[in-house]
PyMOL Python script that loads the backbone (N, CA, C, O; Angstrom):
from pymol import cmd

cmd.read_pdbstr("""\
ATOM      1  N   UNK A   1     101.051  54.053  -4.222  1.00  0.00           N
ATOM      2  CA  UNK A   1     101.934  54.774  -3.325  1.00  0.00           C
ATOM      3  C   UNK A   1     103.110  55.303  -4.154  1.00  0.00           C
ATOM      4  O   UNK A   1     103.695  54.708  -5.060  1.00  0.00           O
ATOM      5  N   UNK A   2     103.340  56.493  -3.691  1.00  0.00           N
ATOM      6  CA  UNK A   2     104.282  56.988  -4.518  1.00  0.00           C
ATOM      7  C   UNK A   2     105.869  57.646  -3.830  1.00  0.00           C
ATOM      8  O   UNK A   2     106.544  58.467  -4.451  1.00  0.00           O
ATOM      9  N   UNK A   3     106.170  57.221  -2.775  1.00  0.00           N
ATOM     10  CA  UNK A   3     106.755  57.939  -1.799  1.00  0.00           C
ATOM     11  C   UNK A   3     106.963  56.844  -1.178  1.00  0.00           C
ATOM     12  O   UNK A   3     106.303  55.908  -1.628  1.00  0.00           O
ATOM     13  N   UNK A   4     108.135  56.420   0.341  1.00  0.00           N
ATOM     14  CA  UNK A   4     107.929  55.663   1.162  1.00  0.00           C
ATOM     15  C   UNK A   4     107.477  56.066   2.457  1.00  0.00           C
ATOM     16  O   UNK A   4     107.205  57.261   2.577  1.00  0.00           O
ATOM     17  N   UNK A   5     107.336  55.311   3.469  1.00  0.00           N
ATOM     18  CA  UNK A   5     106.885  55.407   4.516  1.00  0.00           C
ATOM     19  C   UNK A   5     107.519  54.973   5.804  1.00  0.00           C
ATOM     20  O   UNK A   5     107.067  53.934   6.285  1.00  0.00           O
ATOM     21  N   UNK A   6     108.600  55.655   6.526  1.00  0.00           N
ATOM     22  CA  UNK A   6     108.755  55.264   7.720  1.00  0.00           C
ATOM     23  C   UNK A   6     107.884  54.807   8.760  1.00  0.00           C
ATOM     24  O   UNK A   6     106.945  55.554   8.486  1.00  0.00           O
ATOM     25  N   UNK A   7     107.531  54.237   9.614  1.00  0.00           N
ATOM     26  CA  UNK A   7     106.998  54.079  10.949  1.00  0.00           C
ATOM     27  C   UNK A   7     107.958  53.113  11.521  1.00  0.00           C
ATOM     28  O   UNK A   7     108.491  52.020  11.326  1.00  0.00           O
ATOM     29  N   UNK A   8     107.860  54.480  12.631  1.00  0.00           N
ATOM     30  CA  UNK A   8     108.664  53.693  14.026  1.00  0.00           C
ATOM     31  C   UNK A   8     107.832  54.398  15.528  1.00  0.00           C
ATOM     32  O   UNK A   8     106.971  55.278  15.521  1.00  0.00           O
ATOM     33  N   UNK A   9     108.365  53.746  16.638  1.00  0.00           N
ATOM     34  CA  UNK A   9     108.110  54.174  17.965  1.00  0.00           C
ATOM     35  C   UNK A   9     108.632  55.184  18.940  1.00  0.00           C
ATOM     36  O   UNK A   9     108.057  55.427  20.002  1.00  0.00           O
ATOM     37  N   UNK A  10     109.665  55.727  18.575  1.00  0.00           N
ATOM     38  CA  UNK A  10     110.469  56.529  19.189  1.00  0.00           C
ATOM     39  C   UNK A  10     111.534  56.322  20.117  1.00  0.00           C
ATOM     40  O   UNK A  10     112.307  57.140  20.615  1.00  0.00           O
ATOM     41  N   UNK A  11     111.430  54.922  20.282  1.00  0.00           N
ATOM     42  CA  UNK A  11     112.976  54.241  20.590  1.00  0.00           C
ATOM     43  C   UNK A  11     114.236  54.803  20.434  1.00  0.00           C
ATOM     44  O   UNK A  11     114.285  55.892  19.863  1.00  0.00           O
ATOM     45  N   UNK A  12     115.153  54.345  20.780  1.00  0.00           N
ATOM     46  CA  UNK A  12     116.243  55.067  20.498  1.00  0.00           C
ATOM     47  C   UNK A  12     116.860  54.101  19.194  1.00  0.00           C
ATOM     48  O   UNK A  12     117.461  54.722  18.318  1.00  0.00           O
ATOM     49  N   UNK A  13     116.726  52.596  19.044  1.00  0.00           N
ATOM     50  CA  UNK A  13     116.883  52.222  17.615  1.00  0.00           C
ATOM     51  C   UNK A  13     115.933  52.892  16.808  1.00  0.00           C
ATOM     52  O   UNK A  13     116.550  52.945  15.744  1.00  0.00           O
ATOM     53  N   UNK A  14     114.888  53.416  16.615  1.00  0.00           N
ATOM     54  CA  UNK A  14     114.003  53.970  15.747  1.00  0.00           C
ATOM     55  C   UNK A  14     114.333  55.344  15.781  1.00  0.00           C
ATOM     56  O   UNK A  14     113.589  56.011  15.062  1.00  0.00           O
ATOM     57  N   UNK A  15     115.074  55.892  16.290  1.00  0.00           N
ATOM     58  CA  UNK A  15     115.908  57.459  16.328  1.00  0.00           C
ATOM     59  C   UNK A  15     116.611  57.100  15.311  1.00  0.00           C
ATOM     60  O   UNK A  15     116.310  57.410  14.158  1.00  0.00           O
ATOM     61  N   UNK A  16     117.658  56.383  15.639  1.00  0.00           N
ATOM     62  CA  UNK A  16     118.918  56.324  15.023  1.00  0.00           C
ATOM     63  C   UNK A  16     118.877  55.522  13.193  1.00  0.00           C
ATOM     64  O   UNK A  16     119.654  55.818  12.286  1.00  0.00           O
ATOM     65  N   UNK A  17     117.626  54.402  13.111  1.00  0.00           N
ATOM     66  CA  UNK A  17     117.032  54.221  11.794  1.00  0.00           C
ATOM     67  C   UNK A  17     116.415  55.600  11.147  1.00  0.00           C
ATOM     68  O   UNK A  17     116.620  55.869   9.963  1.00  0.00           O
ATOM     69  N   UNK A  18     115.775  56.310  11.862  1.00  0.00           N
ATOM     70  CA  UNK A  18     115.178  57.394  11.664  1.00  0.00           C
ATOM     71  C   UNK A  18     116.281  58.228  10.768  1.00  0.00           C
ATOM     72  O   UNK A  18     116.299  57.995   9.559  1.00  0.00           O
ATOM     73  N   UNK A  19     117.031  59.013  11.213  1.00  0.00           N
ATOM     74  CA  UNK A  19     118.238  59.466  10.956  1.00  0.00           C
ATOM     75  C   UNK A  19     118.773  58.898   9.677  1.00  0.00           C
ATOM     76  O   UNK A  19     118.873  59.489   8.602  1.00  0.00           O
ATOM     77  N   UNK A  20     119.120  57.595   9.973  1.00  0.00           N
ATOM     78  CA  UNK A  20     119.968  56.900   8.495  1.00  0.00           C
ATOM     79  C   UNK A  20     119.302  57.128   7.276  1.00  0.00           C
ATOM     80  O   UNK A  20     119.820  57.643   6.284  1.00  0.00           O
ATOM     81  N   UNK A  21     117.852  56.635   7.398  1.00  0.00           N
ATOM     82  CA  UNK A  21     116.203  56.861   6.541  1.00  0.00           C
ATOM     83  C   UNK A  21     116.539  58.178   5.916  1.00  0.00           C
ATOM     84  O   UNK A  21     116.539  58.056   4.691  1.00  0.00           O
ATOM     85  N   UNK A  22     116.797  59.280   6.270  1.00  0.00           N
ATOM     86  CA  UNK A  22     116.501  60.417   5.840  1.00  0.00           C
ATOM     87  C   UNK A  22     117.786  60.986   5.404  1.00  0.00           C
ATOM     88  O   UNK A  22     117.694  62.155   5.030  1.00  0.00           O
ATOM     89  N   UNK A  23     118.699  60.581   5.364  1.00  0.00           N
ATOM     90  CA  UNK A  23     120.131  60.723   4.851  1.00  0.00           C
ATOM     91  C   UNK A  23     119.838  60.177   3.632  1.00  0.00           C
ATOM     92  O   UNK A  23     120.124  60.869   2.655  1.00  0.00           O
ATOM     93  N   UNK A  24     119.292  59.007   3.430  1.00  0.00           N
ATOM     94  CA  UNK A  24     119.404  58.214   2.336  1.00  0.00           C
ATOM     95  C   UNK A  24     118.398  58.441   1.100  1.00  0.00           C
ATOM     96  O   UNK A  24     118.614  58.321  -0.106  1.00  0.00           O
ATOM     97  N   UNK A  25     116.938  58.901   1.961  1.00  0.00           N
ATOM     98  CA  UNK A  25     116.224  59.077   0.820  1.00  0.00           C
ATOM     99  C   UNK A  25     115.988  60.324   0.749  1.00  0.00           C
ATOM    100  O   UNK A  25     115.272  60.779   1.641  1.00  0.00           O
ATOM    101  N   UNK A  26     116.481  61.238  -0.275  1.00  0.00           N
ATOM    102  CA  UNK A  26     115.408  62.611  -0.897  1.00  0.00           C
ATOM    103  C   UNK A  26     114.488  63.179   0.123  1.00  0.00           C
ATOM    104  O   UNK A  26     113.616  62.353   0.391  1.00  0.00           O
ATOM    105  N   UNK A  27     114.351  64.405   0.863  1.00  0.00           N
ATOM    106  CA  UNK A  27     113.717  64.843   1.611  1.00  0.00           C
ATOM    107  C   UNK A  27     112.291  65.229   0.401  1.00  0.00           C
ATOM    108  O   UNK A  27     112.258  65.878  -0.645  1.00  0.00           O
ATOM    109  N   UNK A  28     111.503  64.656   0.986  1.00  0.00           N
ATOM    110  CA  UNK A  28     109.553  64.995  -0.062  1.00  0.00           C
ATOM    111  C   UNK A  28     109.343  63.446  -0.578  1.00  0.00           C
ATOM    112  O   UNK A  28     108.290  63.383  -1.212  1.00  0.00           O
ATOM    113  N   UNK A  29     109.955  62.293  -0.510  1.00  0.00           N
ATOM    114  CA  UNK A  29     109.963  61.198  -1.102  1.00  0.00           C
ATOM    115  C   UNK A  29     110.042  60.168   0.175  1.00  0.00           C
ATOM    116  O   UNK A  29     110.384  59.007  -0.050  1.00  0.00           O
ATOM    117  N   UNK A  30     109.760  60.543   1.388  1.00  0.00           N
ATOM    118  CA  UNK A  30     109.804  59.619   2.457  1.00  0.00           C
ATOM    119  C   UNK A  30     108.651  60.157   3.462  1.00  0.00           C
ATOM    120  O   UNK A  30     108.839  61.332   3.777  1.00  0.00           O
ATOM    121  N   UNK A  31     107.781  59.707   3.896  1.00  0.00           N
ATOM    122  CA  UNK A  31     106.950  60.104   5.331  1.00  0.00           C
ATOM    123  C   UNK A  31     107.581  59.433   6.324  1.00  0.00           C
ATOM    124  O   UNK A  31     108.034  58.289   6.290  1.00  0.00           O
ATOM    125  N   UNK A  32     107.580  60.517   7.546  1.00  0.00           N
ATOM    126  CA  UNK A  32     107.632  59.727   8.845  1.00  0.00           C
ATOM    127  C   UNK A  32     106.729  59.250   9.328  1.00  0.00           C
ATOM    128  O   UNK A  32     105.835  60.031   9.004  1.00  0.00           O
ATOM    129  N   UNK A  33     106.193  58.330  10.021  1.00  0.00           N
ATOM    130  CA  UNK A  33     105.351  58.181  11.625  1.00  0.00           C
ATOM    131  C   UNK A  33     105.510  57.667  12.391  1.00  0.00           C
ATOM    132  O   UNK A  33     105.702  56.456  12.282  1.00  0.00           O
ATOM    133  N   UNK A  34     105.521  58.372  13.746  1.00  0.00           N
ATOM    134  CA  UNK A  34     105.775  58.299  15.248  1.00  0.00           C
ATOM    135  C   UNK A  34     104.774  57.489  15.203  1.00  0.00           C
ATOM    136  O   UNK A  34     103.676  58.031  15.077  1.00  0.00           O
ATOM    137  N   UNK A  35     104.804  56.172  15.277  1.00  0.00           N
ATOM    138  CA  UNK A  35     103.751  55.402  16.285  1.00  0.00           C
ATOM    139  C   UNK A  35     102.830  55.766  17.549  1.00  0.00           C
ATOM    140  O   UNK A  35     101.651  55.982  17.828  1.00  0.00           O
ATOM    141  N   UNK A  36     104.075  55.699  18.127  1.00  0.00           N
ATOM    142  CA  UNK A  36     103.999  56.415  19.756  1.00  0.00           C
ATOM    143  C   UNK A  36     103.309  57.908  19.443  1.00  0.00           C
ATOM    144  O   UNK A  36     103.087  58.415  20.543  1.00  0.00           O
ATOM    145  N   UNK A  37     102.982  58.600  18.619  1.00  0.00           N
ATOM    146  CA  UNK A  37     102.589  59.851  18.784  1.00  0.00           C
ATOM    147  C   UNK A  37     100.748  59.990  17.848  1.00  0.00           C
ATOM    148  O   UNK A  37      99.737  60.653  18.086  1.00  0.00           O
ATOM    149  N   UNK A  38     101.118  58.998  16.800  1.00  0.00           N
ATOM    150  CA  UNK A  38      99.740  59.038  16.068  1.00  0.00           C
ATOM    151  C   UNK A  38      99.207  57.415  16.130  1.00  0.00           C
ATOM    152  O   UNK A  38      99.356  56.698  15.140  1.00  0.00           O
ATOM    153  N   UNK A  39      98.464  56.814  17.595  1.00  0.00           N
ATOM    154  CA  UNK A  39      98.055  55.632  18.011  1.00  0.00           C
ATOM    155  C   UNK A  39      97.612  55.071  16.602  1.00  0.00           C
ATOM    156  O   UNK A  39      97.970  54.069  15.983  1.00  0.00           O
ATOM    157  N   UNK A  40      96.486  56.319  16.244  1.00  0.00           N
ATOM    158  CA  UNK A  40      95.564  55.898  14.957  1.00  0.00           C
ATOM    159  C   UNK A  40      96.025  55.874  13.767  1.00  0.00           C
ATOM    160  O   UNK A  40      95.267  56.182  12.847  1.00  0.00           O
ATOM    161  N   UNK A  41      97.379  55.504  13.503  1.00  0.00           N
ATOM    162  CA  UNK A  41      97.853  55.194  12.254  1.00  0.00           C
ATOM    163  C   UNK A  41      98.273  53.735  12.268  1.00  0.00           C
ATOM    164  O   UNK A  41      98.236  53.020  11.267  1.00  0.00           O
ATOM    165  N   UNK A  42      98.695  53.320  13.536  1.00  0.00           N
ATOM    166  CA  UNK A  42      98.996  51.464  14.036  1.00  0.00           C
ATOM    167  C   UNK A  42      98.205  50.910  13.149  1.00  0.00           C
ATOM    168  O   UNK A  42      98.790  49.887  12.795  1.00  0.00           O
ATOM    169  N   UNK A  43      97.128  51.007  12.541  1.00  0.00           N
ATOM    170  CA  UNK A  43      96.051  49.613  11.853  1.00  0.00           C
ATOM    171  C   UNK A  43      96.844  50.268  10.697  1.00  0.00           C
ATOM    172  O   UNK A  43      97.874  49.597  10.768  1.00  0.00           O
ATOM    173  N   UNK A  44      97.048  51.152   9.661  1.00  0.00           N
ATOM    174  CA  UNK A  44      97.345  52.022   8.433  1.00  0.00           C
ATOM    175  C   UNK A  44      98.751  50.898   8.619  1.00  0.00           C
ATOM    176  O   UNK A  44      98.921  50.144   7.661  1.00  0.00           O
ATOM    177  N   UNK A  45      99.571  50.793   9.600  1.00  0.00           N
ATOM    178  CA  UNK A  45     101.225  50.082   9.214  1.00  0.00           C
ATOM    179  C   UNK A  45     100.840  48.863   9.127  1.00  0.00           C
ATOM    180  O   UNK A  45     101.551  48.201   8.372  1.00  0.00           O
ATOM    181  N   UNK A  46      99.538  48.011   9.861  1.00  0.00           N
ATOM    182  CA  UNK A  46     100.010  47.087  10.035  1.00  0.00           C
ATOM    183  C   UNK A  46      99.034  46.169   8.726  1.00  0.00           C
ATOM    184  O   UNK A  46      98.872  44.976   8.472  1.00  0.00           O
ATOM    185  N   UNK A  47      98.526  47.498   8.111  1.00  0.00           N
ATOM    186  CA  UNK A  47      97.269  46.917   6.951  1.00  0.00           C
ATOM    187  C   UNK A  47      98.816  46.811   5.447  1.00  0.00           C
ATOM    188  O   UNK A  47      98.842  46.191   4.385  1.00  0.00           O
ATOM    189  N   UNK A  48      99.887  47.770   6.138  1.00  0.00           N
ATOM    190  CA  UNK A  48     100.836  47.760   4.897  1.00  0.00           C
ATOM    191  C   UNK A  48     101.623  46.739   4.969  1.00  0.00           C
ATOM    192  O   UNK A  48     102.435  46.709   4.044  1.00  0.00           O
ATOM    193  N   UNK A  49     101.709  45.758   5.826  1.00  0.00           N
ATOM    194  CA  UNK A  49     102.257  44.652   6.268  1.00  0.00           C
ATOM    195  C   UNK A  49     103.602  44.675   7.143  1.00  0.00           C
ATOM    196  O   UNK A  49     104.651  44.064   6.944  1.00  0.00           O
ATOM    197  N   UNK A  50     103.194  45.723   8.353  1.00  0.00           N
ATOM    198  CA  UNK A  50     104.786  46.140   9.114  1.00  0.00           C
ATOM    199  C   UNK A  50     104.329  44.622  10.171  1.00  0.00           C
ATOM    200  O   UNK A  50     103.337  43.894  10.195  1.00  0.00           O
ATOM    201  N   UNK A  51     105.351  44.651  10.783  1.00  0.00           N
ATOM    202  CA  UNK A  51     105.551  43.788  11.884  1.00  0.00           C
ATOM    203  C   UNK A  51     105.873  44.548  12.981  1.00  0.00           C
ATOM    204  O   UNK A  51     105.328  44.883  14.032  1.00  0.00           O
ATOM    205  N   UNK A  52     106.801  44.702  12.488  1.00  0.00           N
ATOM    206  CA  UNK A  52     107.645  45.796  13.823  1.00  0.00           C
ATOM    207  C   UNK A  52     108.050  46.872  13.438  1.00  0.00           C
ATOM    208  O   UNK A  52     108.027  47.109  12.231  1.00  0.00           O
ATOM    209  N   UNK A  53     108.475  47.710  14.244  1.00  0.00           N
ATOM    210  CA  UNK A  53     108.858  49.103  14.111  1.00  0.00           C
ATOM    211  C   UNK A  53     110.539  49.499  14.305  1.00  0.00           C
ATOM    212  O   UNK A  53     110.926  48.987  15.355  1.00  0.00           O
ATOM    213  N   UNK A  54     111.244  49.980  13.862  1.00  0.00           N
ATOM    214  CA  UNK A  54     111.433  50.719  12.926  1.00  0.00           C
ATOM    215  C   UNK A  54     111.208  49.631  11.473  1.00  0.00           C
ATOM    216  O   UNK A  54     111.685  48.496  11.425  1.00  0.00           O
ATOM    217  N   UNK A  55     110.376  50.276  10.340  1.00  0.00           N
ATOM    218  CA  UNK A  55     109.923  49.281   9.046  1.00  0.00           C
ATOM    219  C   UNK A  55     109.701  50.740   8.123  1.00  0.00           C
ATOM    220  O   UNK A  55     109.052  51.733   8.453  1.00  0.00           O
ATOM    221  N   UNK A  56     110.509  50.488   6.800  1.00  0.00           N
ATOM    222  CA  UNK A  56     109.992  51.604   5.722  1.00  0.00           C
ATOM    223  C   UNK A  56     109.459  50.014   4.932  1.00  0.00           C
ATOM    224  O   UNK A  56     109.705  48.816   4.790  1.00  0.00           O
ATOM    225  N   UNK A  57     108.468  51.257   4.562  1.00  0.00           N
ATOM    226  CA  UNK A  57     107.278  50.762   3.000  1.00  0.00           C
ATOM    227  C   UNK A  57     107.874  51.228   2.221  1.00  0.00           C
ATOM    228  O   UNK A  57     108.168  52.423   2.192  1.00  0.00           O
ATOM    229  N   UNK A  58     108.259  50.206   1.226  1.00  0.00           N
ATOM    230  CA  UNK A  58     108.633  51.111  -0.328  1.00  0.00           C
ATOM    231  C   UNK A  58     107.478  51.183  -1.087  1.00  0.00           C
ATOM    232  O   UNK A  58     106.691  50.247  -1.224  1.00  0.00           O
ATOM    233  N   UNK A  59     107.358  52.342  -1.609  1.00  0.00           N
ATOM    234  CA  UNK A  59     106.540  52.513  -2.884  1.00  0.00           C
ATOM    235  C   UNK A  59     105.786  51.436  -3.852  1.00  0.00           C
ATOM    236  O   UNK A  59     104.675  51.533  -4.374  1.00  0.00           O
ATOM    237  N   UNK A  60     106.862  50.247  -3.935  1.00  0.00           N
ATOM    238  CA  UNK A  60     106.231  49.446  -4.316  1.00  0.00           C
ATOM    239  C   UNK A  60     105.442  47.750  -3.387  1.00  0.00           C
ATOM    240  O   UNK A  60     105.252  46.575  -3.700  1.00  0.00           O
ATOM    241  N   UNK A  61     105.219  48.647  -2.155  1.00  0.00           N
ATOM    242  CA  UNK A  61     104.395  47.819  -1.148  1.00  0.00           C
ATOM    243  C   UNK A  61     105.004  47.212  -0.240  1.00  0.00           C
ATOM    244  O   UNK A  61     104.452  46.880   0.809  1.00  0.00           O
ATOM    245  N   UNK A  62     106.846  46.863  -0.649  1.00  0.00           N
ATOM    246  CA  UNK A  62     107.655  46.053   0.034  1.00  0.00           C
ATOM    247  C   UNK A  62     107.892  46.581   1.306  1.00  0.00           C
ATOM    248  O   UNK A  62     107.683  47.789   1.413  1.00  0.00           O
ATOM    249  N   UNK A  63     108.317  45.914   2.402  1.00  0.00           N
ATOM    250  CA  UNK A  63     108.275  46.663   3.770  1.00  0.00           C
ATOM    251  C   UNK A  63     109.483  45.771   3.975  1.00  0.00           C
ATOM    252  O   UNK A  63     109.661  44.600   3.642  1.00  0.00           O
ATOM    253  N   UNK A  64     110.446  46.826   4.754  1.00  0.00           N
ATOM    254  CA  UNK A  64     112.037  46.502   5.110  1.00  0.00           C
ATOM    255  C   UNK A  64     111.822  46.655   6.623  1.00  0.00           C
ATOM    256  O   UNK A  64     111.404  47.740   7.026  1.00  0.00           O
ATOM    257  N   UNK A  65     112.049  45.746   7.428  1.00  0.00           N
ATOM    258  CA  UNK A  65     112.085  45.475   8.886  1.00  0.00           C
ATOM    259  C   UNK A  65     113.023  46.179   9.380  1.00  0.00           C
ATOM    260  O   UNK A  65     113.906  46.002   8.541  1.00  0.00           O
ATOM    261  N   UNK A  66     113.635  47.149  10.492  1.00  0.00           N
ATOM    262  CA  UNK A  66     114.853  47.482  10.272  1.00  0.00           C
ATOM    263  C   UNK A  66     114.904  47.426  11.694  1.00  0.00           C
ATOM    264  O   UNK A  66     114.093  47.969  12.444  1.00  0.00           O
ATOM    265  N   UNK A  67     116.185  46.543  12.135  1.00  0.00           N
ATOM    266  CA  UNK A  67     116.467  45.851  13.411  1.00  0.00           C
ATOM    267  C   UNK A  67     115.577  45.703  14.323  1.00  0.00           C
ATOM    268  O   UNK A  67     114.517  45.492  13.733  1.00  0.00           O
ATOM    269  N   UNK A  68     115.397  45.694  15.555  1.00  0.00           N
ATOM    270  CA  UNK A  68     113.986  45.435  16.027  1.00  0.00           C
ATOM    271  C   UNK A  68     113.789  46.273  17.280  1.00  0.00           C
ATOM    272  O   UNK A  68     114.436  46.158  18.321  1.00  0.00           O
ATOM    273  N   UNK A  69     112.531  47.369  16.965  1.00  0.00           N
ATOM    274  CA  UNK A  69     112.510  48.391  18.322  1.00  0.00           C
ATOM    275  C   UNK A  69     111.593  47.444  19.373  1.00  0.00           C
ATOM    276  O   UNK A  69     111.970  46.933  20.428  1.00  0.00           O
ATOM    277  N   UNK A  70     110.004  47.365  18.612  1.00  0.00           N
ATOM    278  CA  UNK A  70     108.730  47.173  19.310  1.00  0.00           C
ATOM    279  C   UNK A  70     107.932  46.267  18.191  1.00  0.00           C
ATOM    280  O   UNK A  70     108.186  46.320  16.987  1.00  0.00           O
ATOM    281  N   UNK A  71     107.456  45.870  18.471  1.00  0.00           N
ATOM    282  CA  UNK A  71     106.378  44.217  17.737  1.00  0.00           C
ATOM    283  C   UNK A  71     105.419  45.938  17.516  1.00  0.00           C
ATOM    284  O   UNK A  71     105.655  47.071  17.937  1.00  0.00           O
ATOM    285  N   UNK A  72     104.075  45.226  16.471  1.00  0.00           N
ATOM    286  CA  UNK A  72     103.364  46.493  16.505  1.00  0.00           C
ATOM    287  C   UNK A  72     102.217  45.552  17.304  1.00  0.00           C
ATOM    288  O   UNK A  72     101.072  46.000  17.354  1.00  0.00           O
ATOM    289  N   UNK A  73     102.398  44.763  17.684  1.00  0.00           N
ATOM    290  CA  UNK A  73     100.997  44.419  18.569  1.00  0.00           C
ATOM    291  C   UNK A  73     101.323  45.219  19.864  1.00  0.00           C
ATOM    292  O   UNK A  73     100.470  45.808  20.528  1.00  0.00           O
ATOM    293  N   UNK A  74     102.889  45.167  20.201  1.00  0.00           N
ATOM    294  CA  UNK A  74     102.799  46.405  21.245  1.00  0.00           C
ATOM    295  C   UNK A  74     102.231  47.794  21.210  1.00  0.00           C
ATOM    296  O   UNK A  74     101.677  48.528  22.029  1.00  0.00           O
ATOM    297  N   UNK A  75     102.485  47.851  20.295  1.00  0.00           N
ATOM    298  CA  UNK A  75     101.894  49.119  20.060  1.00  0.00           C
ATOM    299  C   UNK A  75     100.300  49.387  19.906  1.00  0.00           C
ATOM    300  O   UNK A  75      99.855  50.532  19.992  1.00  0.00           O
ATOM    301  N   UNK A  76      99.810  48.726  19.769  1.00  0.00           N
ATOM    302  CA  UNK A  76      98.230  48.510  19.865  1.00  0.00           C
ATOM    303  C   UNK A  76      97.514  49.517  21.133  1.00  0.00           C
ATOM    304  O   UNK A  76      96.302  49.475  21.344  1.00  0.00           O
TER     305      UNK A  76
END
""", "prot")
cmd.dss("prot")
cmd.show_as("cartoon", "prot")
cmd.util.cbc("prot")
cmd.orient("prot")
C-alpha cells in the first residue's frame, strides 16, 4: 500500500474526521470510503483490520481508530 485509506459511514463524526483527514494529508496520498455508500468494500476495511469507522490505514498497515461513529459489524 502506498497511500492511506479513510473509511467512514457518513456520520456526522465521520464528516468532521473526514475534513481534518484531508487537511492533513496531501490531496492523491489519501482514499476516501463512504461505507454507507460502497456496502462492498465493508469486508476490504475489515480484512485491513478497521473496527470502527471513522479509521485511516496507514500505508504501512497500521489503522488509527478515530473517535467512534459505527462498529463495522454495523455496517455489515
Amino acid at each position: 500500500m502506498t497511500q492511506s485509506t479513510f473509511y467512514h459511514a457518513g456520520c456526522p463524526v465521520c464528516v468532521s474526521a473526514e475534513e481534518a483527514i484531508l487537511d492533513l494529508i496531501p490531496a492523491g496520498k489519501v482514499t476516501v470510503v463512504h461505507l454507507g455508500n460502497a456496502k462492498e468494500k465493508v469486508a476490504e476495511a475489515e480484512h485491513a483490520g478497521v473496527k470502527s469507522v471513522p479509521a485511516l490505514v496507514l500505508p504501512n498497515g497500521n489503522v488509527l481508530h478515530i473517535n467512534f461513529g459505527a462498529s463495522i459489524e454495523d455496517l455489515k
